[in-house]
C-alpha positions in Angstrom: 0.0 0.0 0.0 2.7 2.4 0.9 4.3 1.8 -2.1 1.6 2.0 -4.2 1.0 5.3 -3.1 4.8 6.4 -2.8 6.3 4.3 -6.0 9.5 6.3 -5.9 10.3 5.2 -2.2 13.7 3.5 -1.7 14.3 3.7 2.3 11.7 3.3 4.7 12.1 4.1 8.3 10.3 1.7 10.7 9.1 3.0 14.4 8.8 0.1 16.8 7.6 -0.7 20.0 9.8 -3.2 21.4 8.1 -3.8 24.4 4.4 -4.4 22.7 3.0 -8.3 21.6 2.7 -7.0 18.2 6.5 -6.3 17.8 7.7 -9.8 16.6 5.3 -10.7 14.1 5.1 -7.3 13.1 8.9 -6.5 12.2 8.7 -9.7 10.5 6.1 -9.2 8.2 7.3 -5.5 7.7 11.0 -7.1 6.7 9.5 -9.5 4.1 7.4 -6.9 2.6 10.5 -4.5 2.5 12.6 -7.4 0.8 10.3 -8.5 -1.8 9.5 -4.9 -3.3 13.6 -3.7 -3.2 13.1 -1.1 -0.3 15.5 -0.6 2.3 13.8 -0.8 5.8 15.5 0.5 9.0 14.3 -0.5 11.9 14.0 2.3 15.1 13.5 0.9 18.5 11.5 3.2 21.0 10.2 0.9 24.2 9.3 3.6 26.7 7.8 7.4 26.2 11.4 8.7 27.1 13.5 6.9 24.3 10.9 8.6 21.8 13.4 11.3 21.2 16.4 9.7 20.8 14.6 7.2 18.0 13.6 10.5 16.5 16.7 11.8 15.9 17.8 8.7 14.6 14.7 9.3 12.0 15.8 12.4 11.0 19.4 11.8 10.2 19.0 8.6 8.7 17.9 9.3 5.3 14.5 7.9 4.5 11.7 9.1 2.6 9.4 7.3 4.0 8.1 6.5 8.0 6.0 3.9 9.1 5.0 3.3 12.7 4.0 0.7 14.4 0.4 0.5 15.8 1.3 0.5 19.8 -0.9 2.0 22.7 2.6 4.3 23.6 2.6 5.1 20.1 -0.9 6.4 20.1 -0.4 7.9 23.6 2.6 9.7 22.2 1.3 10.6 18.6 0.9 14.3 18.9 4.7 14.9 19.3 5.1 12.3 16.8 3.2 14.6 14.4 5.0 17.4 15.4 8.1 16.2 15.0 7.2 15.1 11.2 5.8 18.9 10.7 9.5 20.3 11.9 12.0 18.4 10.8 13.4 16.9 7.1 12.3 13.9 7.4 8.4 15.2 6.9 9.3 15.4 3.3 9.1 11.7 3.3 6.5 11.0 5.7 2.9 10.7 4.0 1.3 14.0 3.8 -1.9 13.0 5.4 0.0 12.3 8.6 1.4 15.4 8.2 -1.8 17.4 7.9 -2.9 15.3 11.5 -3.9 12.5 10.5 -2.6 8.8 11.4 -2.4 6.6 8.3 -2.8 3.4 8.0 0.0 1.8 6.5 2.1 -1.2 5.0 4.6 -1.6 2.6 
C-alpha cells in the first residue's frame, strides 16, 4: 500500500515498540514486505515514552523518505509529538502527507 501510493520510495524508516506483543510478528512481516518490493527498511527501537526522542533523531538523520510506525498504545499515547516532529523536521518530506496534515495513516509496505 505504501508503495503503491509512494512508488519512488527506496528507504523506509520503521518505528517500533519493542516492548508491545505485536513487535515480533510485526517487524517480520514488515522485513518481508520490504525485501520482496527492493526497499531498504530500517528498523527504530522506541520501548518507553522517554526513548521517543532519541529514536527520533535517529529518523531524522538517517535518510529515509518514508516512515512507518507501528500500531502501539505508547505510540498512540505519544502521537501528537510524533506529528510534530514530522511537521518540523526533514524527514516530513518523506512522511505521508496526510500524517502530516494530523492524521494517522494506516500503513504497509
Amino acid at each position: 500500500m505504501l508503495k503503491d501510493a509512494v512508488p519512488t520510495i527506496t528507504h523506509v524508516m520503521l518505528l517500533v515498540d519493542p516492548v508491545s506483543t505485536l513487535y515480533p510478528p510485526y517487524v517480520r512481516a514488515s522485513e518481508a514486505a520490504a525485501q520482496a518490493l527492493g526497499i531498504r527498511l530500517q528498523r527504530v527501537d522506541a520501548g518507553t515514552p522517554e526513548a521517543i526522542e532519541a529514536a527520533l533523531v535517529i529518523i531524522a538523520t538517517g535518510g529515509a523518505n518514508a516512515l512507518m510506525i507501528q500500531d502501539s498504545a505508547m505510540f498512540s499515547a505519544q502521537r501528537q509529538r510524533i506529528l510534530d516532529f514530522a511537521r518540523h523536521t526533514p524527514v516530513a518530506d518523506g512522511v505521508w502527507r496526510a500524517a502530516i496534515r494530523g492524521g494517522w495513516v494506516p500503513h504497509c509496505l
